[in-house]
N, C-alpha and C positions, 0 to 999 in steps of 0.2 A: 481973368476968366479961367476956371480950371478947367484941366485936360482931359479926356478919356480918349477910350480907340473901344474899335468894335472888332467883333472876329465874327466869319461864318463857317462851321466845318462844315464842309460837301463831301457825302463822304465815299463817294459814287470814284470806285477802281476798275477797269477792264481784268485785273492781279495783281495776288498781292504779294508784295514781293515778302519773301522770307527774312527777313529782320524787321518786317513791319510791326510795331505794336499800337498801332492808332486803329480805332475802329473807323475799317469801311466795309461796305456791301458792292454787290456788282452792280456797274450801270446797267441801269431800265429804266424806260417814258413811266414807267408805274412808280418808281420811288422814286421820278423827278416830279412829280405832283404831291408824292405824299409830303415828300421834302416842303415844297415850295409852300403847301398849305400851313405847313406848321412853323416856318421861318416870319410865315406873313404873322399866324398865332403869337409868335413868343414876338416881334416888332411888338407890335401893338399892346401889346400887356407889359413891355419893358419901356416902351415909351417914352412917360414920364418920369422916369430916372434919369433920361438926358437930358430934359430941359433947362438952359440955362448955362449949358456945357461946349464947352469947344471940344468938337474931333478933330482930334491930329493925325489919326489914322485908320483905316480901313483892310483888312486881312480877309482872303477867302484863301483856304486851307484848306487840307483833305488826307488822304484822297485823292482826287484830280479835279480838282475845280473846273478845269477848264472844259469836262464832259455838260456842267453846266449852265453854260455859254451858247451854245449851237441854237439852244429850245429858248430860248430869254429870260431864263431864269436871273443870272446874274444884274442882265437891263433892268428887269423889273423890280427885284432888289433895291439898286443905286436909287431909281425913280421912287420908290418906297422913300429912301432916307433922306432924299433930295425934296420929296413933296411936305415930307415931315415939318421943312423949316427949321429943324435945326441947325445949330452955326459951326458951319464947317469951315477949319480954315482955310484959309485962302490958300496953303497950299499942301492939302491933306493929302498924306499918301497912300493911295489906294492899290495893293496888291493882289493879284491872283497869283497860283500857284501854277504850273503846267507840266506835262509831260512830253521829252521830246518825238515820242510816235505820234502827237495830236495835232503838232506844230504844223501851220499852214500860211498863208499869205492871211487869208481870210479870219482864220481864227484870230491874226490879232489885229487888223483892221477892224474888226466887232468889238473885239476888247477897247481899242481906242478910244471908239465910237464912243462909248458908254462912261470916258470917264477913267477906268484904270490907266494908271501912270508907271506903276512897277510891274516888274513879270521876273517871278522866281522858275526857273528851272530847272530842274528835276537832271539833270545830265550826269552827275556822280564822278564821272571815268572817262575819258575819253580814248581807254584802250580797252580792243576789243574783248581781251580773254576777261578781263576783271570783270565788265557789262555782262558777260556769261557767266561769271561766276556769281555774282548776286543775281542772277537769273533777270534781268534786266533786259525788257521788251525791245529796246533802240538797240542801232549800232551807233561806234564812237562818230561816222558819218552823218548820221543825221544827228545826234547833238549837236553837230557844229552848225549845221546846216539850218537847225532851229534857231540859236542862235543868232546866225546872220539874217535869219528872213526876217527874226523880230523887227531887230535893228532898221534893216529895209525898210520895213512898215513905218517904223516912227518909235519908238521903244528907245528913251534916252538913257533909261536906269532899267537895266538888265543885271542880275543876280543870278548867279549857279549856284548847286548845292555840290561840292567836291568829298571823297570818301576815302580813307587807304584804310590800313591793316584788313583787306581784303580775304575771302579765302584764297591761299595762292598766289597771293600780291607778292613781288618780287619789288625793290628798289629800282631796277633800272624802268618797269613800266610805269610805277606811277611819276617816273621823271619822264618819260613820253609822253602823260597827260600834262603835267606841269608845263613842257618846253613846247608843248601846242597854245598854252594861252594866249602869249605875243598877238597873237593874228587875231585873236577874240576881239568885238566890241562888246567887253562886259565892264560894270561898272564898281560888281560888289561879289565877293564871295563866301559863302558858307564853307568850312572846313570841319569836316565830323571823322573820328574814329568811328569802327565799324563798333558796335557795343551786342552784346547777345541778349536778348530782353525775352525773359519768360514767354510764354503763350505766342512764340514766334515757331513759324518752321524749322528756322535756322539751328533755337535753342532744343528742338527735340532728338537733332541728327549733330548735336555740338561735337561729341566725340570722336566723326567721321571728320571733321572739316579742320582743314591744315591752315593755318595762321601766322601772319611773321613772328620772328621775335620779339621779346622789345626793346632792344638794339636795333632792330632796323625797322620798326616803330616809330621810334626816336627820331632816327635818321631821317626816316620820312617829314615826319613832320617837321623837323629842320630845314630839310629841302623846300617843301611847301614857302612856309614864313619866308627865307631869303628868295625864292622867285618869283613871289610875290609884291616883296621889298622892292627888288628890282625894278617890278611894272610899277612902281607908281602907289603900292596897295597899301594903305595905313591899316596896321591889326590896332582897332578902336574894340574888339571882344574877345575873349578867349578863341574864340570859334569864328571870328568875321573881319573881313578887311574890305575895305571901300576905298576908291578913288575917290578924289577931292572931297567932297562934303555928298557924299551917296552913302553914307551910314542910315542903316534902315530905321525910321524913326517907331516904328511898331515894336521890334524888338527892344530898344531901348527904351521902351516904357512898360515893357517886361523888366528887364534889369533895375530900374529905379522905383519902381514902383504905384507904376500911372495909372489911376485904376481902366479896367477895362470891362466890357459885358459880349460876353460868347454864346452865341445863337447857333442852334441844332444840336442834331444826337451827338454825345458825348462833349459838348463845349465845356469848357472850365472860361470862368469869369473870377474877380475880384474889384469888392467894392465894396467900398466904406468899411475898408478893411477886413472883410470877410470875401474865405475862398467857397468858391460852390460850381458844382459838374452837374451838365445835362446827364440823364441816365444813357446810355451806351447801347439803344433798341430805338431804329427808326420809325417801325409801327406805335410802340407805346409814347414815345416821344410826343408823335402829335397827336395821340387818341387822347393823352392827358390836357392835353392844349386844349384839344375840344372841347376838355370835359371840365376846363376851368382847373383843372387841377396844375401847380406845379409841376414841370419835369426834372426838376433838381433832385439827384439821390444821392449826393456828398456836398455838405459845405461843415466849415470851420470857421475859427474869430479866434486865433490865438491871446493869450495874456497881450499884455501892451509890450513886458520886456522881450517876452518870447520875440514876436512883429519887430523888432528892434534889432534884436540880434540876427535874426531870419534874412531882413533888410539887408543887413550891413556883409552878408554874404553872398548874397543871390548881384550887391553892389558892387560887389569885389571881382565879380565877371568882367568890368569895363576895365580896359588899359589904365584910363585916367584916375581909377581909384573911387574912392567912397570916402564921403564925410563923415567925422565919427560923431556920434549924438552924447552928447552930455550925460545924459539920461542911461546910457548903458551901463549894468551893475558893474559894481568892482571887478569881478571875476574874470567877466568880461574884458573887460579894460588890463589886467594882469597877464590874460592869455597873449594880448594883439601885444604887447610889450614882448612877451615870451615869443613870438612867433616874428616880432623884429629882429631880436637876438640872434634866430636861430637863420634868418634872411629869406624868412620864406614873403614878409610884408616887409614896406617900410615906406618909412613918411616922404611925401610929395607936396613942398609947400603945407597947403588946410590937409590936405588928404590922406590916407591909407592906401597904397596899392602895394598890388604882387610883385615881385620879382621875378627877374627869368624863372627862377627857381622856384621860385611858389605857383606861377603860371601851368608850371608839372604838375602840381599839384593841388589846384584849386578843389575839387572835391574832399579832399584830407584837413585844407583849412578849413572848408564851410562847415563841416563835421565839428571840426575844434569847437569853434565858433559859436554854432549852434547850441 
């Protein structure tokens, strides 16, 4: 039976933090209705695209999902995809995303209730001055604190999202977020450099904001990888490491190319080979729904070799590598040669993966590549 996954962006923020580049709007009861009318909209008109389909995973994203939890939004959701009758697997992973100021006993007993199984949060830093400098609602206290209540609750596979080259970031603090993990019960983590993205706050004041090197960039991220080594933590992605077999299976159907269909303002989907984005305006979003119209205002369907090549880069994200397609042009095939030579890739048994070295530089290869 083939795979897909579903996404829902919620895109409902208390702030937003200044390197955000995802659209959200501020929590309100009034855009958690318009939200919810137009999710129910786009379910039901997308429908029958899954029939016949196994999900293997469920994502609620944002934003802060978990604003839309309290009202039953997300229950009524699950109950939506659950009455649908389609064939979900037996053991499909379903995630919300959360913030540690939201975190409560209750909040995730609710989430339980309903079905979610993963809980990504939102923590970044677990020292105080970095949390201030991304301007970051928590302190490093209650990250922790959210953490443990999950756990408490029932929460087996718990995921952080971790951040350095911070403004201000120093090597010895983000080795006081690192040498705090020990005590965590987390299962999986996200590891992101700070990146500056247009239309962000950050990117309008860039020239004011002091930055490590990247020397102690590097360092950092060195650090990261071997204390996490230590704990237990397999790096199964450029960006993610998991204890025992807690590899996020939604993500890696991003990486391989599982198709997937993304519901609300601003969702990107891909399916049956073609990519296409909800339009980025919550009112238009579902007035279009209403009106039977589309709210798609970008898709694409690259050539076949394009999809090939695209593939076997976005594949090259997994530790374990990528399988090469026959089908790939020469040129192709002469680069990935050239780019063993130079030890940026190199063969793995059937496969292609990176090297330490190419791992530096995976955006440089997928460019090549592309």
């Amino acid at each position: 039976m083939t795979r897909a996954s579903l996404y829902f962006h919620i895109p409902f923020c208390s702030k937003k933090c200044p390197y955000c580049h995802f659209y959200v709007i501020p929590n309100s009861p009034s855009f958690h209705q318009i939200l919810e009318e137009g999710l129910s909209l786009e379910w039901e008109k997308n429908l029958p695209l899954l029939e016949g389909l196994s999900i293997e995973s469920i994502y609620f994203g944002g934003g802060t999902p978990s604003f839309f939890v309290p009202g039953g939004g997300v229950a009524r959701l699950l109950e939506k995809i659950r009455g649908s009758r389609l064939a979900l697997a037996s053991d499909c992973e379903i995630t919300l995303e959360a913030n540690p100021e939201e975190a409560s006993p209750e909040l995730f007993s609710s989430l339980l209730s309903v079905g979610v199984n993963r809980l990504s949060l939102g923590i970044q830093s677990l020292d105080e001055r970095s949390l201030q400098s991304i301007e970051r609602i928590h302190t490093a206290q209650k990250g922790k604190q959210a953490i443990l209540e999950a756990h408490r609750a029932g929460f087996q596979n718990i995921s952080i999202d971790l951040m350095y080259d911070l403004p201000d970031q120093t090597e010895s603090s983000w080795l006081s977020t690192l040498n705090q993990l020990s005590s965590l019960p987390i299962q999986h983590v996200s590891l992101y450099n700070l990146t500056i993205e247009p239309h962000t706050s950050f990117y309008k004041r860039k020239e004011s904001l002091s930055f490590p090197p990247p020397i102690s960039s590097l360092r950092m991220l060195n650090q990261a990888v071997q204390t996490l080594t230590s704990l237990q933590f397999k790096r199964y992605e450029i960006s993610a490491f998991a204890k025992q077999s807690s590899f996020s299976k939604h993500n890696i159907g991003y990486w391989t190319g599982r198709p997937f269909l993304g519901f609300g303002p601003s969702a990107c989907s891909y399916w049956e080979g073609k990519r296409f984005r909800n339009i980025s305006h919550l009112q238009r979003y579902t007035r279009k729904l209403k009106e039977g119209i589309s709210p798609i205002d970008f898709s694409e369907k690259l050539p076949y070799l394009d999809s090939l090549k695209e593939r076997l880069a976005v594949e090259l994200r997994l530790i374990e590598g990528a399988d090469l397609n026959e089908d790939l042009p020469p040129e192709t095939k002469q680069c990935i040669e050239r780019l063993i030579e130079e030890d940026f890739l190199k063969r793995n048994e059937k496969k292609i993966c990176l090297t330490e070295k190419g791992i530096l530089f995976h955006d440089t290869i997928a460019s090549v590549i592309v």
